[in-house]
Each structure stands twice: as structure tokens, then as C-alpha cells.
N, C-alpha and C positions, 0 to 999 in steps of 0.2 A: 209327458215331461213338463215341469214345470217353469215356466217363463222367470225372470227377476219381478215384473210386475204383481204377478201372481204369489210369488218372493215374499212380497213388500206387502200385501194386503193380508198374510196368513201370521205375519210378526205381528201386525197391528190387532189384529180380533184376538189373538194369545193376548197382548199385553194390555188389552180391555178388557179379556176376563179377570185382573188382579186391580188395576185402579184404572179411575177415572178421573183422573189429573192428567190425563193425557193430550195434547193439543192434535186436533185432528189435521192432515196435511191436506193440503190443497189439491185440488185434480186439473189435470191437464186437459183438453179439448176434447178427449176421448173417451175421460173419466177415469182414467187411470191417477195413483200417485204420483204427483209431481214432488219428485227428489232432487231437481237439479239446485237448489239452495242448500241440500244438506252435503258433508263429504262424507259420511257415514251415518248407516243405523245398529245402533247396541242396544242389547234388550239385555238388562242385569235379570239376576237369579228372582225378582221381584215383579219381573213382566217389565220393569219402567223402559220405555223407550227412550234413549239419549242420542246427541248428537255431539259428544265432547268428545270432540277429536284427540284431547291427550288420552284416552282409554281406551285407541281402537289397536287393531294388528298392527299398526305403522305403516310407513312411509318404506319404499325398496328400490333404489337407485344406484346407478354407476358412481365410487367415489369419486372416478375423473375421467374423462370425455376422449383423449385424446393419450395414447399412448404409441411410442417407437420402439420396434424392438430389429435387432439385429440380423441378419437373414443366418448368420453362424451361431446364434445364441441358443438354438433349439427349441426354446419355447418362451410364451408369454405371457404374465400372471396380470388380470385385472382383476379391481377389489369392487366387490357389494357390500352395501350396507343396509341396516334395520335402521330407522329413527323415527322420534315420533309418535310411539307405541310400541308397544311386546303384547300387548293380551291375545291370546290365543295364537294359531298356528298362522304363520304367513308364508305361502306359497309364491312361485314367481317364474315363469317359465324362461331362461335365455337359449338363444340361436344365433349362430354365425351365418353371413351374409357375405355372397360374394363382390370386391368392388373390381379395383382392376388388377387386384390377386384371387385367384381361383383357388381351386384344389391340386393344383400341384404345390401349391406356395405354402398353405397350410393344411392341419389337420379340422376339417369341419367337423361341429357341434352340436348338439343338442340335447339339454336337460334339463333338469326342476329342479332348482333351489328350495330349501325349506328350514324355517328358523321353527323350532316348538314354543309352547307359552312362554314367554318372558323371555327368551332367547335375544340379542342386541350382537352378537358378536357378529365381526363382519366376517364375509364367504367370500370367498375369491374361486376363479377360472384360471386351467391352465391350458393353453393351445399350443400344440405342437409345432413346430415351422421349419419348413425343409431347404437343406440349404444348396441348393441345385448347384448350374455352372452355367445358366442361361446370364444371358445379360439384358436385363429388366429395368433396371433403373428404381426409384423406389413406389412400391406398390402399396394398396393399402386393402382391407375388411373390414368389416362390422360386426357388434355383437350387438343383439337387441332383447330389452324385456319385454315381454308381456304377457298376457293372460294372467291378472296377480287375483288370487281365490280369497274367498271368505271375505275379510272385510278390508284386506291388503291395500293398500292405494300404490299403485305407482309416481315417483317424483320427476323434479325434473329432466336430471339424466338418464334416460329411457336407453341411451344408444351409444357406445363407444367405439372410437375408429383406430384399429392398429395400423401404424403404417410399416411394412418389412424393407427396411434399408438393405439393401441388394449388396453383397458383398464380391459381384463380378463385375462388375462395371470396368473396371481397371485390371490389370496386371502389370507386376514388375518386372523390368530388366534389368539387370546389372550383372559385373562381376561376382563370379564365388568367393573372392575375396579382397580385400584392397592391397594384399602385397603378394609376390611370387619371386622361386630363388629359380635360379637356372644356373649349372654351372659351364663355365667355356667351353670346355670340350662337347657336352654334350650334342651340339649340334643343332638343335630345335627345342624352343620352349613352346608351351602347350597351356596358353591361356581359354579360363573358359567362364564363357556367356549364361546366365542363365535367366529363365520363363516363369516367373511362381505369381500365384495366387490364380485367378481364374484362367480356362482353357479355352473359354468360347472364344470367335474372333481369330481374324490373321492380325499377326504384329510384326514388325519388323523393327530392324536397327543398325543403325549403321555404327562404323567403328574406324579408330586410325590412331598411329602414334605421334604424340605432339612434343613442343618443346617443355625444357627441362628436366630432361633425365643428362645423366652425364656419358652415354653410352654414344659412339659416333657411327649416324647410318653410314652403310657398304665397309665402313672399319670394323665395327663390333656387331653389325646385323643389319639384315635385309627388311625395308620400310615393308608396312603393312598396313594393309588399307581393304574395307569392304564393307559388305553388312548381311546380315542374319535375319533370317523370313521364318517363322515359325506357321504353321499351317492352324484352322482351327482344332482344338484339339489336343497340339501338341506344345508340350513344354519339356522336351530332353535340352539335353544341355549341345550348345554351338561352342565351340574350339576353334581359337585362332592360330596358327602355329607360325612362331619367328622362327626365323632360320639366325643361328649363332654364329658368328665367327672365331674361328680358334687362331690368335694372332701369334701367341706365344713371346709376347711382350710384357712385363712386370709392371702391370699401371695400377693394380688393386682393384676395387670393386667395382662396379660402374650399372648404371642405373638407365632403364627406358618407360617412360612414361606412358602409358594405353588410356584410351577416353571413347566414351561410347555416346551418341549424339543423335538426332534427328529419329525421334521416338517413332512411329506409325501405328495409328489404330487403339484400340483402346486399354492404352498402355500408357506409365508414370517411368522414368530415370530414378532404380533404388538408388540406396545411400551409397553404394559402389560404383558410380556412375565414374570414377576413374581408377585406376590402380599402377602399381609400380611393379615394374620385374627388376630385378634385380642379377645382375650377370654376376659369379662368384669367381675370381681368378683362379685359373688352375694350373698357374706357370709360379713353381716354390723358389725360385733359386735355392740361395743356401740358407738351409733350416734347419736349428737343430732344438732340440729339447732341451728345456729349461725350465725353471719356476712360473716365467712369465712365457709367454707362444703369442710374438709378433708378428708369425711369418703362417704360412699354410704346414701344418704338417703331420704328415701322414703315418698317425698312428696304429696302421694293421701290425699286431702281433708285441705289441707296447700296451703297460699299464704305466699309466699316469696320476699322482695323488697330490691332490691342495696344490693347481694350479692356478695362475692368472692366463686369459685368452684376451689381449687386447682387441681394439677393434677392427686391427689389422692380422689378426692372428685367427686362426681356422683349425679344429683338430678334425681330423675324418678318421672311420673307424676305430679298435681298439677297445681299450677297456678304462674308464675312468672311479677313481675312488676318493673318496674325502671331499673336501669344501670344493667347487668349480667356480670362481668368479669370471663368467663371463663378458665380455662385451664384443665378442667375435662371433664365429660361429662355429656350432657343434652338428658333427653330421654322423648316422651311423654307428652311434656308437654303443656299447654295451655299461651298463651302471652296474657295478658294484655295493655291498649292502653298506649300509648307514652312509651312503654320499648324498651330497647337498648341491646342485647349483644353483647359482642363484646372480642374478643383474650386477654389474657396477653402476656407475655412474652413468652409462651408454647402455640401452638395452642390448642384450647378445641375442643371437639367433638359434633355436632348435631346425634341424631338419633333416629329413630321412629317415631313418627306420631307429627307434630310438627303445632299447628293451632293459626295463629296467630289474632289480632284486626280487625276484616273485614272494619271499619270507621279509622282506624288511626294501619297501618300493623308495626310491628316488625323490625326492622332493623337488621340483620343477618353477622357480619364484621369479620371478621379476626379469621373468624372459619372454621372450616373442617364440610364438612354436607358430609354422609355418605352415602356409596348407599340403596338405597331402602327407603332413607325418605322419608314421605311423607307429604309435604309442604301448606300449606294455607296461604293465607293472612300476606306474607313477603316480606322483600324487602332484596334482596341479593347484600352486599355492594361489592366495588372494590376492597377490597384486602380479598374475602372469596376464600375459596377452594371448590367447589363446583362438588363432584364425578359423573361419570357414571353413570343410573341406577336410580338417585334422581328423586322421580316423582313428577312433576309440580300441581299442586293444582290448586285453585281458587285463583286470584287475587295476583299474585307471579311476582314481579316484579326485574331487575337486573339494578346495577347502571352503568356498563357497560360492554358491547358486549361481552370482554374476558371472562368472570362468565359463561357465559351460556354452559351447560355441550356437548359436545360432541355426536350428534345424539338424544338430546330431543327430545320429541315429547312435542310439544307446543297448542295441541288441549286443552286440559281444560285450559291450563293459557288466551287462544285466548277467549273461548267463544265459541259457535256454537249461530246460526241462526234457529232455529227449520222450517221450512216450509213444504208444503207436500209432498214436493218430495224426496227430502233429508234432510238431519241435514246440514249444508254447516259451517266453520270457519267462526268466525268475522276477517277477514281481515281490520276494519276499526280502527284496535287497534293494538299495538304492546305488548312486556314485556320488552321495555326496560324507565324508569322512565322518562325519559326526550326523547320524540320519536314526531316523526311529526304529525302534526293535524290527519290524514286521516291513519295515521298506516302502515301497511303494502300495503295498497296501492297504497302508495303516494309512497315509493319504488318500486313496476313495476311498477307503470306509468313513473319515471324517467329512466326505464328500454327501454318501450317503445319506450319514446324521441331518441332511438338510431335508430329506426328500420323506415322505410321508409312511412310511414302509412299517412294517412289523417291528413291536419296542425290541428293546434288545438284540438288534438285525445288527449282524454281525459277518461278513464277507472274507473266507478264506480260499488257497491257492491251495491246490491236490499236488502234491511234489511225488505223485505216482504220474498221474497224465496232465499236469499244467492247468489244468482249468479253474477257471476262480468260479466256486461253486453257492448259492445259496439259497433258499427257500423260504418265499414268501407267497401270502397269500395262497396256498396251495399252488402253487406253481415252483415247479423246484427249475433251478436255471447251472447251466453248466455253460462258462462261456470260455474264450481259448483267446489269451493274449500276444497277437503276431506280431505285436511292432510297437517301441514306445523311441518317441523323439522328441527333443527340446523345441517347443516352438515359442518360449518367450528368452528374449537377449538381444543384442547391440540394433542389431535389425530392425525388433518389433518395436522396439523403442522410439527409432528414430524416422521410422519410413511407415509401419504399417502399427494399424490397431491391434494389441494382444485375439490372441485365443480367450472366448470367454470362459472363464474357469467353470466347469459344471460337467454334468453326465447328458448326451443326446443319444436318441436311440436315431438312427439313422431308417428309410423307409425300406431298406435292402436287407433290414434285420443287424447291423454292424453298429455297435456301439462306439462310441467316442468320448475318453474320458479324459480332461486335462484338468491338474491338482493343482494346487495353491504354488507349485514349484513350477509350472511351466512343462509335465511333462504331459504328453499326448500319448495317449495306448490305446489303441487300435484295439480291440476283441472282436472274434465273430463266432457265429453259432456253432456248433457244433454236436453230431449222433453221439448222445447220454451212452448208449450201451455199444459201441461198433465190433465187440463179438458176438452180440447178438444179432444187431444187423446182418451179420454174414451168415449167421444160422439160418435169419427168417428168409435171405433171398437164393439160401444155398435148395430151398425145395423150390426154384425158376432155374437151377443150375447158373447161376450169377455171383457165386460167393468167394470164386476164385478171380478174382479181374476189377478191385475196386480200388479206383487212385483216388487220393487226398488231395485238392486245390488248395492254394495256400489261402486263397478266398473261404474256403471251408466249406464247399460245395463236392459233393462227389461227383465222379466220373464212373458207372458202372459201364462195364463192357458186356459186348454183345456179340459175339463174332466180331464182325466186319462194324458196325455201329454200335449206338453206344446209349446211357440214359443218363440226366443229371438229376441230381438228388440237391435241393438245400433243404438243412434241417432248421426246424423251429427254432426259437431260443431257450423254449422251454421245457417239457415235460410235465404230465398231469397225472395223477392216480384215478384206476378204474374200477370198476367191479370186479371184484375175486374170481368171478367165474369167467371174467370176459378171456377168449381164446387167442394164445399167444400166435405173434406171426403177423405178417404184412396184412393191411386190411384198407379198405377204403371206403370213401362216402361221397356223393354227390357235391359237385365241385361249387363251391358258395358264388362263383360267378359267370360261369360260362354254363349253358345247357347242354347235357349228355356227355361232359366232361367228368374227371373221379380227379380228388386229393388220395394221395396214399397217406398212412402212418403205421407205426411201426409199435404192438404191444410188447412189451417186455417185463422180465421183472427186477425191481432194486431190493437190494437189501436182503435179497432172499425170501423177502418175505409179503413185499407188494408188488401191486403191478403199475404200470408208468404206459400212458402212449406218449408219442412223438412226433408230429406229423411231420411230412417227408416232402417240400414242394417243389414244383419242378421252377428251372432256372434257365438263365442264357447259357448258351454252349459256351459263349466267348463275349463274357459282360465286358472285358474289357477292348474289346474291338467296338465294342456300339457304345463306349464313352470316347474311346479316342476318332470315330469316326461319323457318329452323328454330332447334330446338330446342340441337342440337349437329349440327356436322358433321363429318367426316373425309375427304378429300377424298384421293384416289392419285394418282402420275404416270401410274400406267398407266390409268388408265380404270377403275378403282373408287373405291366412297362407302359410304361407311356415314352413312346421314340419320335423324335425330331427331325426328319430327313429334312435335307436342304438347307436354304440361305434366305431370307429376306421373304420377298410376297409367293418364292418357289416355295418355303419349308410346307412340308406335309406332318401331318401330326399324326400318329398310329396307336392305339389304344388295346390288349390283349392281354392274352395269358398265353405263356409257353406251352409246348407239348412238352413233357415227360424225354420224349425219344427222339436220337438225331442220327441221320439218314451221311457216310462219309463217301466222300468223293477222292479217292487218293489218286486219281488221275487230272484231275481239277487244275489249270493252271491259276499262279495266285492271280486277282481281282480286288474291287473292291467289294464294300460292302452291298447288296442288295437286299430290297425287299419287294417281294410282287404278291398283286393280288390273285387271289386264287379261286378254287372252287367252296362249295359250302361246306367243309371236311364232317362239321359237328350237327348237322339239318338245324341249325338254327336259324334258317331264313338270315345270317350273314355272310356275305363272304368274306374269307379267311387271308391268310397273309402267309408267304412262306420268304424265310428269311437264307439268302447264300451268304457264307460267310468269307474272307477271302481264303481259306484255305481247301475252300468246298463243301465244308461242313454246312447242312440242312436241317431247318429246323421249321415245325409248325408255330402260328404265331394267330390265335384264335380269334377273332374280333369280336371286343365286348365294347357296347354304344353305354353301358354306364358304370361299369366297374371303376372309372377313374376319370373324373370330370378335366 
């Protein structure tokens, strides 16, 4: 092979056979060509040897040194550039490097860059970045050039550092909402606490009622005082419960103020950091029906039309029609078609079970709707207040964006898709009154449009089985959408940084897509063909016993035990004659291990495999009870047992098959180490889970850094 010196001295005798106007180069100590004065040699079509740096390949450096990206953002784009030259091909090798983010933090790289003759446009990298629930604090990597070929020169940004801003550091507490109704009789209000944003970490918080409500303790309720320890892990919601007194005195409404204090651990006071209950009188005296409703009154088995509700006035149940000017409160009631309420001067109050015209919905304006209403067939105008906690109905529609409450879940207002595999969202609709033809579709597809795919890449919803299905790149994708929720509003606003609007693929194979509107939609993979799937595992006698996780992981049965299946996200075509049916292949990480997948045919007329990987029995026990998790599509985990300089760190692929205990009393979670199960000279890990369930857990030293 030949050296660069050897390079250098075979350019030169070429470019002496055409002229001798050549100036001969110096030698170094050796006798070799001394080149370190030149930055390049170019030999024109002439033989002439040059050194004019504006006519070589260029110059190939990072545009800029230093970039931050988000640990929720999903990924990272740095820009290269050509300058300096275009002639001929310029090569460039870039690698990521770990600094004090490894490979759980991001997706590590390596590839060649290449511009062709005369090419200047600049190249950019995209790096993945996972967005755990460890608390890291902010980390950072490296991307580096080099090995640049032909006459390339590298400049002087060689080397760029991304720093991943950890988006667990913190979590919030606060109230689910800043106001709540109780009414007197009731007996006990039911105020509730809640844990969001990251899981790692114990937090606690204390709580009590202070002054300024106009409600009188041991007269109108029992003081309350304590605080709430969330373990790591867990973020369910804490409930405080006052006890009511029913006095049955005519005093009106009366108010008790709650405050939540004295944060622990690595936790922020959200913007609910206080809130107000509200006691509603349940003592009418005399009350009778009128235009105007000063008093409480109890509308079961009454229709009422273009009334006034002052702010001492309350209608409960019944049925309402025509204009409602409220400034009281509406509880229970049923709306009538073409009625309107709407605020006076005093906001009025919604609350309770509130159903409105399913052919011609309720218009809902310039009113306060309360947490825990429960909504049907309305239309919630632009200037309502619209709390935490309200739960979305049937056919609940918002006149704009801002209305819509903070972390709803939007699954009944959407619709589901009934099919046999899953229940999947109607994505082909939105809740906002004036929204695009195709709904929430039509928002990731304009999402899409950003991302590098096939021209004319077009993304539609199977209103047979819910799956938003498309095909790119030869890979055909069928994904299944379980869940869409509002994650930008009053909250995101005011306390935490939006969701970044974009598509992430998650390392568990779960897509995460939130639109220009703040909605979040959950998809996960799901088996392309699940009649065929039962054909191909009906010759193991397995094809009657196969449940659907709402994770989209199957559960085949076994007798007594049982196997998990996660499927790809994709689908690929195979050769005509490849043989339908369960099949497998030597397992890409573990020795003497097997991937399954599944050959089938679409269309009638190809054939598609599937691969089939194996999962955790119970993902969601080893996030809620380890340390940190990482969880793969393909049947790897990197698991966190412990706390502090105890955590142990476990690195694997699942088995396929799990071993049940139904005499098992419940425990925690375990993992022990075991014998060689696979002879690959490691030993192996068997996981108990608390319900007894057992699982192999295979030790791989480099499947996952």
C-alpha cells in the first residue's frame, strides 16, 4: 500500500512528464517531500502542480461548537459546512463521543459525510435523545470530524458539544385545581394533591387551611392539617378530605382557603400552590320560581326558559332552555336545544353532571365550569373558564385552543375506533368547532412535512382497525393511537416549559407526537396482520389464549404460563417464495438466543415479515419500582435497582416466556443473579415480580452502554 509520501513523489514525476516550470519541493531530513508549507497539492488536467488554496476540495467544519438541546426534545440537529473550495469530492468522517452522557442519554453515531464536485451546501446530523426519568442534572457529548480524504482539509471547528438539559430534576406539586364546590350536606369535600413531571426521587408536602375563606372552623368544618410523601416512582394523586358541617342555617355561600407548603426533595410549588373550596348552602328557605332565581332552587321535574340566576341564586337539576344569564350556580342539569348560557356581570358557576342537545349542543360562555363536571354535548365558548379535572363527554366541543383545560384527556370527546385489536382514537376529528377537514391528522401530517420522508408522504387512519398507517421507504408502518391529551395551557404557561411540538420515537418503540395545538398522542406498535398471527401460532396450539395490553404487547397463554410478544413498528416485504408462518433467526444480541417474526401476506398479493420481540411481563412495575428504567423495542432494558452509591445497574434481553406463581404472596420487586441459562460464559438474572410472575433476564456486557 502506498504511503502519502510515496503520494507525493508519484504526483510529482506525473506532473514533470508535461512541464518543467515546476519548482522542485524541499526534503526533509529523510529525504522525503517536505509539504508542511504547502495546505494542499492539485495537479490540473495539465500535470501543473498548484497550491492555490481557492481550487482545492475545501475546508469541513462544525457551523457552531456548542449546542443545547432539551432531554424531551427527542432529537438534535448540528450543521456542517463546505467552504473555501467545491473541486472534487470531499469526504469527512463524524462520531459521537461519550462525555458525562453515555448511551442511555443518547443515540450514538457514526458516518461519512460527502459533498460531490462543486457541492457547498451544508450537511447537517440528527441524534436521537432519550428522555429517561433518572435525575441527571445537565449532561453533555461530543461529535467529532475526522479523517477528511482527498484533498479535504479540516477547519477549525473539529468538535461540537451537545449539552442534554435533563428535564427531571424537579417535579411539581400542587392542587388539581385552584377552586372546588362542596355542597353542605354533603358531608366531606375531597380535595386533591397532585405529583407531575418527573418520578425519580421521594417528595413530599405538607398542607393546611389558613385564613381568609369566610367558612367558620368546628361551625362549618373540621381543621385540616398534614402532608403527603410520594415514594420514588410514584406520582398518583393524594386527597385531602374535610369533613362538612350541615348547620342548616341560611348564611349563603362560604369559602375555605387550603395552601400547600414546605416542598421536600427534588420538587417546585406549581402555580396551584393554593386553592379555594367553596361550601354551597343547602338550606332554601322560601324559593320560588321566577324570571330572576335569588334563592336555591330545586329544579327536578321543572323546565325553565330565559332566566336570570343571580349570585345568590342556585338552580339544581331539571331542564333549562333559552338564554341562562348566570351569576350563580348551575348544577345537574339537562340543556335543551338552541339554549345559551352565558356570565353576567359575576361569573356564574357550572357544576355536576351537565348534558347537553346531542343535534344542536349548549353553548357554555363566560362561565366558570368546575372540576369534576361532567360534560356532554356542549360547546365551550372563548371567554369560559374552564378548570382542571373537568371531564370531557360526548360531543364537547371548544371555540378556541386557549379553553381547553390543562392535561385533559381527550379520548371520549375523540371517539374510539372499536376494532379487534384495540379500541384505537378517532384521530380523524378534533374538539376544536372550526378545525381542519381530516382533524388531528391533518396536524401530524403537516408535522411530517418537516421530517425527510417520501415526497408526497401522506399519513391516513384505517376507520376498519384505527391504525394510522403509511409507507415509506419500504417499510410499511401500522401504528395504533391509545391516548391524546392537552399538554399545552394555563399550567404550561405559567409553571413549566411547553411540550416540544415534534414527532419522537421513544427507545420502547412508542411514538410521541404533539401538534402545533398542544395535543399529545400516544401510538404504539402493533401485529400488521393479528388473524394471521393466530393462524401462524395456532400450529403451537397457542391461538386460542391471546390478550391485547393496552401497551400493545401481547400476552399469549400457555397453560399455566404464558409468553409476551412486542411487535415491531414495522413491516417489510420478502421473497415470494419465503414460507408463511412463525420463523426465527439468531438473536442480534445475546448468544444462542432466537428473535421470532411472523411471515404473512398483504394485499393478497405480497408477503410482509414482522418481527415479534420479546418484552417485560410487567413494564409497568420496573418503572414504577426501579430506580430508572430504559426499556427497547427489541427486548432489551437497562434496569436501576436501588438508591444512591447502593443502585445496581442490569443490562439484558428478556426471555420470550414467563414462569406464574399463583400461590406467590404479593412482594416486591426482585432481581437475582442466576445460573449461565444461554452457555455464554455470563451469568444471567431472573426477575420476581410482585405477583410472582418470573421472568428470564439474559446478561448482555455490551448490547447497551
Amino acid at each position: 500500500m502506498l504511503n502519502r509520501n510515496c503520494l507525493y513523489l508519484l504526483i510529482l514525476v506525473f506532473s514533470l512528464n508535461f512541464t518543467t516550470n515546476v519548482q522542485a519541493l524541499p526534503e526533509d531530513s529523510l529525504g522525503n517531500p517536505d509539504t508542511s508549507e504547502l495546505n494542499t497539492i492539485i495537479v490540473d488536467d495539465f500535470g501543473n502542480v498548484s497550491t492555490d488554496f481557492s481550487s482545492s476540495a475545501g475546508v469541513v467544519e462544525f457551523l457552531a461548537t456548542d449546542y443545547e438541546v432539551n432531554e424531551s426534545d427527542g432529537n438534535i440537529t448540528v450543521t456542517i459546512n463546505r467552504v473555501n473550495g467545491s473541486n472534487g469530492v470531499a469526504e469527512v468522517i463524524y462520531s459521537t463521543h461519550n462525555g458525562t452522557a453515555k448511551g442511555l442519554d443518547y443515540i450514538a453515531k457514526q458516518n461519512i459525510l460527502r459533498w460531490i464536485d462543486g457541492e457547498t451546501e451544508d450537511k447537517t446530523i440528527t441524534i436521537g435523545i432519550y428522555n429517561d426519568v433518572l435525575v441527571e442534572g445537565t449532561e453533555s457529548f461530543s461529535i467529532k470530524l475526522s479523517t477528511p480524504t482527498s484533498y479535504t482539509q479540516l477547519g477549525t471547528n473539529t468538535e461540537a458539544t451537545i449539552s442534554i438539559i435533563d428535564n427531571d430534576v424537579e417535579t411539581t406539586v400542587q392542587f388539581t385545581s385552584e377552586s372546588y364546590l362542596v355542597t353542605e350536606n354533603d358531608g366531606v369535600a375531597i380535595i386533591k394533591v397532585t405529583r407531575e413531571g418527573g418520578r425519580a426521587g421521594e417528595v413530599a408536602v405538607k398542607y393546611k387551611i389558613i385564613d381568609g375563606g369566610t367558612a367558620t372552623v368546628d361551625e362549618d368544618y373540621v381543621d385540616a392539617e398534614g402532608m403527603f410523601i410520594w415514594n420514588s416512582g410514584n406520582n398518583a394523586h393524594q386527597e385531602i378530605v374535610i369533613s362538612i358541617k350541615d348547620d342548616h342555617l341560611i348564611e349563603g355561600n362560604e369559602t375555605i382557603q387550603l395552601k400547600l407548603f414546605d416542598v421536600e426533595g427534588k420538587a417546585i410549588l406549581g402555580v396551584f400552590g393554593e386553592t379555594t373550596l367553596t361550601i354551597i348552602e343547602d338550606d332554601t328557605g322560601e324559593c320560588q320560581s321566577t324570571e330572576v332565581i335569588d334563592c336555591i332552587w330545586d329544579n327536578d321535574g321543572y323546565l325553565l326558559e330565559d332566566v336570570e340566576i343571580t349570585e345568590y341564586g342556585q338552580i339544581i337539576g331539571g331542564q333549562l332552555s333559552g338564554t341562562i344569564v348566570n351569576e350563580g350556580i348551575i348544577e345537574n342539569v339537562s340543556l335543551l336545544a338552541d339554549s345559551h348560557i352565558i356570565g353576567g356581570q359575576t361569573v356564574g358557576i357550572i357544576r355536576g353532571n351537565i348534558q347537553g342537545n346531542p343535534d344542536n349542543p349548549t353553548i357554555l360562555d363566560n362561565v366558570e365550569i368546575a372540576s369534576d363536571v361532567i360534560l356532554n354535548h356542549v360547546i365551550i365558548g372563548k371567554n369560559a373558564i374552564v378548570n382542571s379535572g373537568v371531564i370531557l363527554g360526548d360531543n364537547v366541543l371548544f371555540e378556541t385552543n386557549s379553553t381547553i383545560p390543562y392535561m385533559a384527556n381527550l379520548n371520549s370527546v375523540l371517539g374510539h375506533i372499536n376494532a379487534t385489536y384495540l379500541p384505537a382514537v378517532n384521530l380523524n376529528r378534533d374538539v376544536l368547532l372550526n378545525s381542519s377537514r381530516n382533524g388531528i391528522v391533518d396536524a401530524i401530517n403537516s408535522l411530517l412535512n418537516t421530517i425527510d420522508l417520501n415526497p408526497g408522504f401522506v399519513l391516513t387512519q384505517n376507520l376498519e382497525n384505527g391504525a394510522l398507517e403509511f409507507d415509506t421507504q419500504g417499510q410499511y408502518y401500522k401504528i395504533l393511537p391509545t391516548n391524546v391529551q392537552q399538554v399545552w395551557g394555563q399550567q404550561t404557561i405559567n409553571n413549566h416549559s411547553l411540550e416540544a411540538m415534534g414527532i419522537v420515537v421513544e427507545t420502547s418503540g412508542e411514538l410521541i407526537v404533539v401538534t402545533h395545538t398542544g395535543r399529545k398522542i400516544n401510538l404504539i406498535p402493533m401485529v400488521h396482520d393479528f388473524e394471521a398471527l393466530k393462524d401462524n401460532l395456532a400450529i403451537f396450539n397457542l391461538h386460542h389464549n391471546i390478550l391485547r395490553n393496552i401497551n400493545g404487547n401481547l400476552k399469549v397463554l400457555n397453560a399455566d404460563d404464558y409468553y409476551t410478544i412486542r411487535p415491531n413498528l414495522f413491516s417489510q416485504p420478502v421473497a415470494a417464495d419465503t414460507a408463511l408462518g412463525i420463523r426465527t433467526i439468531n438473536s442480534t444480541w445475546v448468544d444462542n438466543l432466537v428473535e421470532v417474526f411472523s411471515v404473512f401476506e398483504i394485499n393478497d398479493q405480497e408477503l410482509h415479515q414482522q418481527f415479534l420481540y420479546s418484552s417485560a411481563a410487567h413494564s409497568e412495575i420496573l418503572e414504577a419500582q426501579a430506580a430508572g428504567v430504559q426499556l427497547y423495542l427489541d427486548g432489551r432494558a437497562k434496569l436501576f435497582i436501588g438508591e444512591g452509591v447502593d443502585t445496581k445497574v442490569y443490562r439484558g434481553v428478556f426471555d420470550y416466556a414467563i414462569i406464574t406463581d399463583t400461590d406467590a404472596e404479593e412482594m416486591q420487586l426482585q432481581i437475582l443473579e442466576i445460573e449461565d441459562i444461554n452457555n455464554d460464559t455470563l451469568t444471567d438474572y431472573r426477575i420476581i415480580y410482585p405477583n410472582g410472575d418470573q421472568q428470564i433476564f439474559y446478561q448482555c456486557l455490551h448490547c447497551i452502554e
